[in-house]
DRENDO-1510 file (C-alpha; in Angstrom, 1 decimal, always signed):
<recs>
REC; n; res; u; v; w
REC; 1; UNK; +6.8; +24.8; -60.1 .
REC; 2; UNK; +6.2; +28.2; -58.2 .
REC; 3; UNK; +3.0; +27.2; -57.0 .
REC; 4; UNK; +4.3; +23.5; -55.6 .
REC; 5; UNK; +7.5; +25.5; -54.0 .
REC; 6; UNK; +5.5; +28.3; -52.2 .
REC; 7; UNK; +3.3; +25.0; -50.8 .
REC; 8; UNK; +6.3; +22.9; -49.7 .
REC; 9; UNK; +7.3; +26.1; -48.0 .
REC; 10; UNK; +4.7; +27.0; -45.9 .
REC; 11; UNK; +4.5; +23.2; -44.7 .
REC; 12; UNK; +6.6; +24.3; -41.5 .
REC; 13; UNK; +4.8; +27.2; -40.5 .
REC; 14; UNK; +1.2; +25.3; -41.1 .
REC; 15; UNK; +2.8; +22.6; -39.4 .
REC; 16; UNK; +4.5; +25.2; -36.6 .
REC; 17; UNK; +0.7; +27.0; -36.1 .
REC; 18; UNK; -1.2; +23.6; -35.3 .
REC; 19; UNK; +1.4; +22.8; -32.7 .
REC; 20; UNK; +1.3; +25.8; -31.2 .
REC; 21; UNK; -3.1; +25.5; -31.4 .
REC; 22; UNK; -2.3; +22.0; -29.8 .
REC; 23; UNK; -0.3; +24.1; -27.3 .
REC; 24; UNK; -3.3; +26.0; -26.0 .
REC; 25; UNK; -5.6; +23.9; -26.4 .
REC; 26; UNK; -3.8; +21.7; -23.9 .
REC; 27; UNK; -3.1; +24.3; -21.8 .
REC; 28; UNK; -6.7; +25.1; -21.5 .
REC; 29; UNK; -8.0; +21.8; -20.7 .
REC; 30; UNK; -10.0; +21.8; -17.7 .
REC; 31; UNK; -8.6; +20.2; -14.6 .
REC; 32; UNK; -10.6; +17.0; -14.7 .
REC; 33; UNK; -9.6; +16.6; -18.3 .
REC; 34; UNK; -5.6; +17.2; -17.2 .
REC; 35; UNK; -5.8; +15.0; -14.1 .
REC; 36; UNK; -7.5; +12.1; -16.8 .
REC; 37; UNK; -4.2; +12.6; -19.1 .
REC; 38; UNK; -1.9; +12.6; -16.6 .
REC; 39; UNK; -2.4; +9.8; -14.7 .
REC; 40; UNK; -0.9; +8.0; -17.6 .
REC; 41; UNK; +2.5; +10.1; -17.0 .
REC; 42; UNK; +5.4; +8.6; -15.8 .
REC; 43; UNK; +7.2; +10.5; -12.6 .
REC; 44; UNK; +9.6; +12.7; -15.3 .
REC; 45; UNK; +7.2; +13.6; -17.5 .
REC; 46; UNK; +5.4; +14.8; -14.3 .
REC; 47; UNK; +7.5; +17.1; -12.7 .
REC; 48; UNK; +8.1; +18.4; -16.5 .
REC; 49; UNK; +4.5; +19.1; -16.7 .
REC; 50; UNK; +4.6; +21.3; -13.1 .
REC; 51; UNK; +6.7; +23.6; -14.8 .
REC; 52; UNK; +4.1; +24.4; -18.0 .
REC; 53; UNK; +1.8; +26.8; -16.2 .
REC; 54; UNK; +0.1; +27.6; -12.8 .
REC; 55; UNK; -3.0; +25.4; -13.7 .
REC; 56; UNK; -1.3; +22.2; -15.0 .
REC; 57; UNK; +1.1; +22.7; -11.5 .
REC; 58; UNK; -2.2; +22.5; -9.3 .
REC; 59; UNK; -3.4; +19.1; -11.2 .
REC; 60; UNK; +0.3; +17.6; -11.1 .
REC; 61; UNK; +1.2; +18.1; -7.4 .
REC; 62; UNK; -1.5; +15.9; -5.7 .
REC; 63; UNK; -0.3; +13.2; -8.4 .
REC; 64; UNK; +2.9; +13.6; -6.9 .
REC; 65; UNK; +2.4; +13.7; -3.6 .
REC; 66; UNK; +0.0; +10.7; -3.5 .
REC; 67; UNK; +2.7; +7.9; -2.7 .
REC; 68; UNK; +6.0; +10.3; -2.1 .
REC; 69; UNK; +7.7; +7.5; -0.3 .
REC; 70; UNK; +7.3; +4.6; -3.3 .
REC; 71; UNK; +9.9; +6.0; -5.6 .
REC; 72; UNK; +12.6; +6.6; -2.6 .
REC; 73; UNK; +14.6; +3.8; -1.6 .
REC; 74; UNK; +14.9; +3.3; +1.9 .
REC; 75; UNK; +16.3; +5.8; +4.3 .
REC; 76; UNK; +18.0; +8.2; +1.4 .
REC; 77; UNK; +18.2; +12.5; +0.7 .
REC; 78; UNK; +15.1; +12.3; -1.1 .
REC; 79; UNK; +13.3; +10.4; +1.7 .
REC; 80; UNK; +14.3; +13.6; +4.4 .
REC; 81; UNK; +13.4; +16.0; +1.7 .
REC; 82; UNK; +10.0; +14.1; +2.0 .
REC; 83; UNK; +9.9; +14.4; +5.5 .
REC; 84; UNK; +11.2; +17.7; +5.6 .
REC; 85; UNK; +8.1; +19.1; +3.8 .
REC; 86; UNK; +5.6; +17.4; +5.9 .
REC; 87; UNK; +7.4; +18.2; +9.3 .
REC; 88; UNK; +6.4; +22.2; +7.2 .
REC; 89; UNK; +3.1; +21.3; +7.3 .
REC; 90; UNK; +2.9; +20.7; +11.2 .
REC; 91; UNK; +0.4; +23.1; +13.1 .
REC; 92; UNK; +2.8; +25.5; +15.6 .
REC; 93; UNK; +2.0; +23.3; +18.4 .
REC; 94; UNK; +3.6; +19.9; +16.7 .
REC; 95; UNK; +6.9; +21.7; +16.1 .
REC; 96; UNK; +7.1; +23.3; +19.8 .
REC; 97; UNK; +6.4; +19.8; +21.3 .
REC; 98; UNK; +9.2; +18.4; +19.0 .
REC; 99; UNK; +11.5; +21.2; +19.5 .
REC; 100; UNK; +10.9; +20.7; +23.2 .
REC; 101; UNK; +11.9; +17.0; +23.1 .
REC; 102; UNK; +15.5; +17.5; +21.3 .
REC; 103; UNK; +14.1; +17.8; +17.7 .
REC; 104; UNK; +16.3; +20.1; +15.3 .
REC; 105; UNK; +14.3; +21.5; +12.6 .
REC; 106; UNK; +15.6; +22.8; +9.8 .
REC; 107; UNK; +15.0; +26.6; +9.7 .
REC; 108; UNK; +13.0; +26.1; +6.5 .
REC; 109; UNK; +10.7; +24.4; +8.4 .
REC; 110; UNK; +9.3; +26.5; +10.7 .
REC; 111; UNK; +10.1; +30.4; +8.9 .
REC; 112; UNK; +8.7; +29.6; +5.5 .
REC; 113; UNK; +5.1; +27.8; +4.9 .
REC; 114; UNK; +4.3; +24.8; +2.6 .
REC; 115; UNK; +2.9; +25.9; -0.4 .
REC; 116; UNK; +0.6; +23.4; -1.1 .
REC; 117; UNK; -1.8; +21.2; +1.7 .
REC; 118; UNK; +0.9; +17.8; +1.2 .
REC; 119; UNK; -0.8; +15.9; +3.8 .
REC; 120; UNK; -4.1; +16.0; +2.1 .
REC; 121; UNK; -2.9; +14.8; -1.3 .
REC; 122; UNK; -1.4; +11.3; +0.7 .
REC; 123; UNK; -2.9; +8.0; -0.4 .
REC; 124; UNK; -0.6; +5.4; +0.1 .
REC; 125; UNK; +1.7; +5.3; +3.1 .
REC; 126; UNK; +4.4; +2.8; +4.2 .
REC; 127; UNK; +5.2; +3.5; +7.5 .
REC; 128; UNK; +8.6; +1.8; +8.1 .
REC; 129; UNK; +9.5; +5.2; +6.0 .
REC; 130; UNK; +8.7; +7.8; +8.7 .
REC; 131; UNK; +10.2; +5.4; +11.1 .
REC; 132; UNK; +13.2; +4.9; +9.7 .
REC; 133; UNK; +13.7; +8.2; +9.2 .
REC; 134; UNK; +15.9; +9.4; +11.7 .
REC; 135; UNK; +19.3; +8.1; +13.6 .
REC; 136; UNK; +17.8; +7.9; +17.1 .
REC; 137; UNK; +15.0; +6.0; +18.2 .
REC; 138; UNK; +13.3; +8.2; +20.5 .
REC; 139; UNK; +13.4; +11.0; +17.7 .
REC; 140; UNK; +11.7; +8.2; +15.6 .
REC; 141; UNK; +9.2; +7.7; +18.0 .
REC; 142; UNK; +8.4; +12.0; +18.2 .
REC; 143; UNK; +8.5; +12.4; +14.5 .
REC; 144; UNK; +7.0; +9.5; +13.1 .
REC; 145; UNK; +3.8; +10.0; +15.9 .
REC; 146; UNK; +3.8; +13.8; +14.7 .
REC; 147; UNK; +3.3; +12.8; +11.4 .
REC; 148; UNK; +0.9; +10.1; +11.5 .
REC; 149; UNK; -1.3; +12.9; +13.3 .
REC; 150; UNK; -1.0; +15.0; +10.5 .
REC; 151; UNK; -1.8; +12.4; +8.2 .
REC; 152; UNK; -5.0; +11.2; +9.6 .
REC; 153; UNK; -6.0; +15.0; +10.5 .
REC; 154; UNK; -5.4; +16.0; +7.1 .
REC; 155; UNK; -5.5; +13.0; +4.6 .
REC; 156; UNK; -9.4; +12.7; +3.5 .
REC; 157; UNK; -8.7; +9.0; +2.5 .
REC; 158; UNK; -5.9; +6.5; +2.3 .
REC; 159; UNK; -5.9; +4.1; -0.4 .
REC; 160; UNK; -3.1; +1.5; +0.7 .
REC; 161; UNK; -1.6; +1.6; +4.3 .
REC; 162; UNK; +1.4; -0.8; +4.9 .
REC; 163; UNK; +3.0; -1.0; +8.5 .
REC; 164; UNK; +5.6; -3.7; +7.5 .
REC; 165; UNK; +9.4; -4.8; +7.8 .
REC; 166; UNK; +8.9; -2.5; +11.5 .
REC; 167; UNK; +11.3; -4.7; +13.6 .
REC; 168; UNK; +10.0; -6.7; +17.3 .
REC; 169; UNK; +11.9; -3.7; +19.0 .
REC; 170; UNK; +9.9; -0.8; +17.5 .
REC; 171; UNK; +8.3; +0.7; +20.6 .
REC; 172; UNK; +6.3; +2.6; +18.4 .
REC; 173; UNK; +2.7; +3.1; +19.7 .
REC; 174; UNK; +0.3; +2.6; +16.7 .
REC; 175; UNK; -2.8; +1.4; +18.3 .
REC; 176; UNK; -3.9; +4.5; +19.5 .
REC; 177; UNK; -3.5; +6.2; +16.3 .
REC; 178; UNK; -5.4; +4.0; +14.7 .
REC; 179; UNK; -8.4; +3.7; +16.9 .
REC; 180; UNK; -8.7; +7.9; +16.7 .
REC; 181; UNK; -11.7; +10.0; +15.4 .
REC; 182; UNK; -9.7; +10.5; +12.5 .
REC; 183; UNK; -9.1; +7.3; +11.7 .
REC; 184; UNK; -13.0; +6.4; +11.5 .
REC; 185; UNK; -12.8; +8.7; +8.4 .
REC; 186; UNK; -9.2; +8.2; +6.5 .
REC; 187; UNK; -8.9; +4.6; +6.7 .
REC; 188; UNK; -12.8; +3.6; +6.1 .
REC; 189; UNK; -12.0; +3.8; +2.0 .
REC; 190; UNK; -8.5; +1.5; +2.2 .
REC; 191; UNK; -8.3; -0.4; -0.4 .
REC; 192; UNK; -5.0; -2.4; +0.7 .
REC; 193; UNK; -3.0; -2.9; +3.8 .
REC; 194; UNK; +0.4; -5.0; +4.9 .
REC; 195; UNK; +1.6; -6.2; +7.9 .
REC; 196; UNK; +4.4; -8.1; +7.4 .
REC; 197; UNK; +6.3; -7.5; +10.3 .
REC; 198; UNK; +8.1; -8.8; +13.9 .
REC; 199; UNK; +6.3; -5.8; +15.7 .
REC; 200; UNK; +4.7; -7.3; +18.7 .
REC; 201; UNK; +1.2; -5.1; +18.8 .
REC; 202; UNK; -0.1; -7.4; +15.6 .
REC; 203; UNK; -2.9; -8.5; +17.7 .
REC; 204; UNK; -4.1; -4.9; +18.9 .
REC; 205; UNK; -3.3; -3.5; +15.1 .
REC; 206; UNK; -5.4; -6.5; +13.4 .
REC; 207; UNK; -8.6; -6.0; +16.1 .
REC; 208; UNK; -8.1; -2.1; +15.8 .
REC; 209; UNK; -8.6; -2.1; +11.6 .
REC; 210; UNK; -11.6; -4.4; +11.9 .
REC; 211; UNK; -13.2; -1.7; +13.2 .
REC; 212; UNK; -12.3; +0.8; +10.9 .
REC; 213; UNK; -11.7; -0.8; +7.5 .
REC; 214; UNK; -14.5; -3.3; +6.2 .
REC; 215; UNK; -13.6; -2.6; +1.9 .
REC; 216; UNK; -10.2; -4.2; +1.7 .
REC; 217; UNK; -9.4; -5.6; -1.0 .
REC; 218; UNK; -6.1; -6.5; -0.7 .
REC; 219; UNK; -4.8; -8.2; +2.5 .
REC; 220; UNK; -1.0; -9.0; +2.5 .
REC; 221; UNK; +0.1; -10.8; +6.6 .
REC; 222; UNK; +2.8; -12.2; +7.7 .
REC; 223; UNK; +4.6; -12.8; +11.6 .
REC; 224; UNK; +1.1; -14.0; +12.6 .
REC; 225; UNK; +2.9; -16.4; +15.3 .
REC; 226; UNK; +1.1; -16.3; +18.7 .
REC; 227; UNK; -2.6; -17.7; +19.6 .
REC; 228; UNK; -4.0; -14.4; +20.1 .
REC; 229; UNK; -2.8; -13.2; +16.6 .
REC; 230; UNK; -3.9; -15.3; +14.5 .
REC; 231; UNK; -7.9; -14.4; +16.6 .
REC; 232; UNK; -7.5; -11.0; +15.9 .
REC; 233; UNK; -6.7; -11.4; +12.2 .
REC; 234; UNK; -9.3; -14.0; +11.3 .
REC; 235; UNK; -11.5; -11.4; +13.3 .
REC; 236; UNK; -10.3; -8.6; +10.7 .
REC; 237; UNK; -10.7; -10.9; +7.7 .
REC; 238; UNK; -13.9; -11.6; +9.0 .
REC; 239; UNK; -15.0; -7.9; +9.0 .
REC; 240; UNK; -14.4; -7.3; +5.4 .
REC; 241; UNK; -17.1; -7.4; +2.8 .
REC; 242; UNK; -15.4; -7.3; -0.3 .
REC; 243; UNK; -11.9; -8.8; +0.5 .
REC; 244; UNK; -10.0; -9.9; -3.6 .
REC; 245; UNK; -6.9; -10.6; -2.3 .
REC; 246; UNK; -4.8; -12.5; +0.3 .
REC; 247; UNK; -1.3; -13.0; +0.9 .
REC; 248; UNK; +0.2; -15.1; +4.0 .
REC; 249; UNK; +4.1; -14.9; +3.9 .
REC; 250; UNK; +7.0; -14.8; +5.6 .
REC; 251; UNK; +10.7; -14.4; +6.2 .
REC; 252; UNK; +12.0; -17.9; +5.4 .
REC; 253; UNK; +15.7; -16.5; +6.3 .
REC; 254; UNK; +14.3; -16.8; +10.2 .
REC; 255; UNK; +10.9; -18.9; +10.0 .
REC; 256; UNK; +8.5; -20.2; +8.6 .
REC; 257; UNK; +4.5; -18.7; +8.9 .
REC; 258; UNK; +2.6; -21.4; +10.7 .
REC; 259; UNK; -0.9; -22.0; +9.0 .
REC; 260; UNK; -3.9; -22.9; +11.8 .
REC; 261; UNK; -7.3; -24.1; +10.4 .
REC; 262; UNK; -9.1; -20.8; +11.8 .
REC; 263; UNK; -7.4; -18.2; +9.3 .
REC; 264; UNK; -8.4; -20.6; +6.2 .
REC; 265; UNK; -12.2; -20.6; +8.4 .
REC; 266; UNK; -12.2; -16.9; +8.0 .
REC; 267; UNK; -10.7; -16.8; +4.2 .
REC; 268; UNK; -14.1; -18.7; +3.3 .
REC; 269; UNK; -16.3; -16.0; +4.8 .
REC; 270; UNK; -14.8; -14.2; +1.4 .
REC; 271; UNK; -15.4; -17.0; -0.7 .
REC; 272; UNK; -17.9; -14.8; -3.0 .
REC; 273; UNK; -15.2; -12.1; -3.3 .
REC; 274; UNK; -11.7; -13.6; -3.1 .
REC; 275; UNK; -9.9; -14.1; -6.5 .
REC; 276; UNK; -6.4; -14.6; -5.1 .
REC; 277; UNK; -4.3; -16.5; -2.7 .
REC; 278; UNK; -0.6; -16.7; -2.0 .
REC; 279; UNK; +1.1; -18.5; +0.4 .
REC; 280; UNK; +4.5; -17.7; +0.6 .
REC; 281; UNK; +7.2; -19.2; +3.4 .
REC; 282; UNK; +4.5; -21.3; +5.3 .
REC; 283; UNK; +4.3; -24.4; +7.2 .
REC; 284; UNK; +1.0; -26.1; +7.2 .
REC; 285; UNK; +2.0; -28.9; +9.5 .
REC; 286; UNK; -0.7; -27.9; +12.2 .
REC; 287; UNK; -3.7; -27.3; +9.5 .
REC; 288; UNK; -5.4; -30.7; +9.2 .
REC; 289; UNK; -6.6; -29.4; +6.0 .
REC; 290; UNK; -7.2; -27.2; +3.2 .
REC; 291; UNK; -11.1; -28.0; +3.0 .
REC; 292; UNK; -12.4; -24.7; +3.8 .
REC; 293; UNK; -10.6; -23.0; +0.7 .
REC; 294; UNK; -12.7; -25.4; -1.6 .
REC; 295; UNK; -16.0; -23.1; -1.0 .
REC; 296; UNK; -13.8; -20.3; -2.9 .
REC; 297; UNK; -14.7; -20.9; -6.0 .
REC; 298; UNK; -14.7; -17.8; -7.7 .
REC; 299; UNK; -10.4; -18.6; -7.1 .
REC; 300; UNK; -8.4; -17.6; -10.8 .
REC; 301; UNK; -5.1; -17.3; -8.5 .
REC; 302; UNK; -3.3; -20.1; -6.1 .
REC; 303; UNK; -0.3; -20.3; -5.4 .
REC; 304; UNK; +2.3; -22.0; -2.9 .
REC; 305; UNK; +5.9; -20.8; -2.5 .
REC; 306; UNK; +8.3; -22.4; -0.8 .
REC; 307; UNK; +5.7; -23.9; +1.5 .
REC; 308; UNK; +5.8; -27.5; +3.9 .
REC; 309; UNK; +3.7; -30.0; +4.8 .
REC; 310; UNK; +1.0; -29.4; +2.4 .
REC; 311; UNK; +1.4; -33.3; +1.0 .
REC; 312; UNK; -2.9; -34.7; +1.7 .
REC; 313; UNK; -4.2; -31.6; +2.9 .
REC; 314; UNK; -4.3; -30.9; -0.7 .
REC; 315; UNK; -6.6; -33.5; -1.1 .
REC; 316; UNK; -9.7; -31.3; -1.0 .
REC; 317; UNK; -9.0; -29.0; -3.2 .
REC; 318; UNK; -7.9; -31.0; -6.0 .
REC; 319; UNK; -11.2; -32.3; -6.1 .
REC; 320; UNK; -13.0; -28.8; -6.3 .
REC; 321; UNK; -13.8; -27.5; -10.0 .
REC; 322; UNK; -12.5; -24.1; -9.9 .
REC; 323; UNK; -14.1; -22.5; -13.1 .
REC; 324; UNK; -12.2; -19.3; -13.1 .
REC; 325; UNK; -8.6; -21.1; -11.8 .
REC; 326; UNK; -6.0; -19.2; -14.4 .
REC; 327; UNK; -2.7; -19.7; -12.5 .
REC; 328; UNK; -2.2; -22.7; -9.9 .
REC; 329; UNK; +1.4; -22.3; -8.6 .
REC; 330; UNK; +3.9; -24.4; -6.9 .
REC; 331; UNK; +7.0; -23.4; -6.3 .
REC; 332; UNK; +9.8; -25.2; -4.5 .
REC; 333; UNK; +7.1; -26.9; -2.6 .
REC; 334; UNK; +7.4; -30.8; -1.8 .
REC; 335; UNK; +6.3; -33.1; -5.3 .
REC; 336; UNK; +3.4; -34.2; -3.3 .
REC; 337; UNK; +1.9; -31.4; -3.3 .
REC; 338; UNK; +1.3; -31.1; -6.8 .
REC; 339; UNK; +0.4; -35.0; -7.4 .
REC; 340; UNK; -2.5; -34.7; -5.5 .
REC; 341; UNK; -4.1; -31.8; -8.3 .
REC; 342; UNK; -3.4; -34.4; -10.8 .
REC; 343; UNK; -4.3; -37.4; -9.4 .
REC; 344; UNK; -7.1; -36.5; -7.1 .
</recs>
């Protein structure tokens, strides 16, 4: 009995001196080993981990600070704390030139220096963030600019770039950011952009990332409404080489995205690559027909939501075998639409 006692004992402190072995081993890890486990973290367990020791702090940070703006919900304190810390990054110059123009910086801003490189650990940006950022929209203009400088000057790659929901009025000059030095080398690895937007520079923002992004592989559009628009972007869906992806939508609360024959024209340059297609919001009465989506073969996603006038022009595909089709989708759409996949 004195033996099994002293064993059921010393069961805590055994179990107490692997914990604490697990402890530094973990601790110990190399960085590529930590930035492997942690990728699996959620945001709590994150900012938890910063707190464990300088080496598991360098590893979490970037993770952090690679989509700041996706946890923050709209304008909100934790979206100008964002900001805040980038606007720390700025070179001397950027602050003088915004200080200059009526910007008030926070004196935290320009005394004390960011402790990590923030800009450089950026991957996925939503610009309606920066924009909507401030009050005024001439200190939108100043800041936003300031910061999409910084960005492309000091981001090595971005991942996913979205410059949607920006509103017709934005006077917010993006082509010339995008058609920079710096943009040749940050934007060349995107993986997925959006433009879902009123802003009227579409056409000059589609022909400008044709030049500089030929990997997409996600391509989400939508407000493509005048002649020249709908050019540039079957120009940009023309320039990519991998393109999985597509997604033509809308805001049906005001109208409806009008499909034209040359977009579908430029969707079956991709038919090797593309796997997905949403249509979302769209009207289809000036597309004589679907035909040129019927060399996609490699199609496991379709889907129509909400769309018009699709009726015949159906006619085509229905009689395509699609050997990796997993999801065909109507939604809302006229019964028509449907009856032409089942009787072809």
């Amino acid at each position: 009995m004195g033996a099994t006692f002293s064993s059921t004992k010393q069961k805590p402190v055994d179990f107490e001196r692997h914990l604490l072995g697990y402890k530094t081993a973990a601790t110990s890890l190399p960085p590529e080993c930590l930035r492997e486990v942690f990728e699996y973290l959620d945001k709590g367990s994150l900012y938890s981990s910063l707190l464990v020791n300088r080496s598991w702090c360098k590893v979490v940070v970037p993770l952090l600070w690679r989509s700041p703006f996706r946890t923050a919900n709209g304008p909100s304190l934790e979206t100008a704390k964002i900001i805040q810390t980038y606007i720390t990054c700025l070179c001397e110059k950027s602050k003088a030139y915004l200080i200059s123009n009526g910007v008030i910086l926070s004196p935290l801003t320009t005394k004390n220096p960011a402790i990590f490189d923030y800009p450089s650990f950026l991957r996925e940006l939503k610009f309606v963030e920066l924009y909507n950022a401030q009050q005024s929209t001439f200190l939108r203009i100043l800041i936003a600019e300031q910061l999409f400088k910084l960005f492309m000057n000091r981001c090595p790659t971005f991942e996913i770039l979205s410059l949607s929901d920006l509103s017709h009025e934005a006077p917010m000059p993006l082509v010339p950011l995008l058609t920079g030095t710096e943009a040749d080398t940050c934007l060349i690895g995107l993986k997925a952009f959006h433009c879902v937007s009123k802003h009227g520079g579409k056409r000059d923002i589609f022909r400008a990332m044709s030049q500089v992004s030929e990997i997409l592989e996600t391509m989400w559009v939508g407000g493509v409404e005048q002649e020249m628009e709908v050019k540039a972007l079957s120009i940009f869906i023309r320039a990519q080489k991998r393109l999985k992806a597509f997604k033509y939508s809308w805001d049906y609360q005001t109208r409806l995205q009008i499909i034209l024959i040359e977009t579908l024209e430029a969707l079956k340059t991709q038919a090797n690559s593309l796997t997905t297609l949403h249509f979302e919001y769209c009207n289809f009465a000036h597309c004589d027909s679907l035909e040129p989506l019927a060399t996609c073969v490699n199609l496991e996603i379709i889907q129509f939501i909400q769309c018009i006038y699709l009726a015949e022009k159906m006619r085509p595909l229905a009689k395509v075998f699609f050997p990796r089709l997993k999801t065909l989708g109507f939604y809302c759409n006229f019964l028509d639409s449907a009856r032409y996949w089942i009787d072809p």
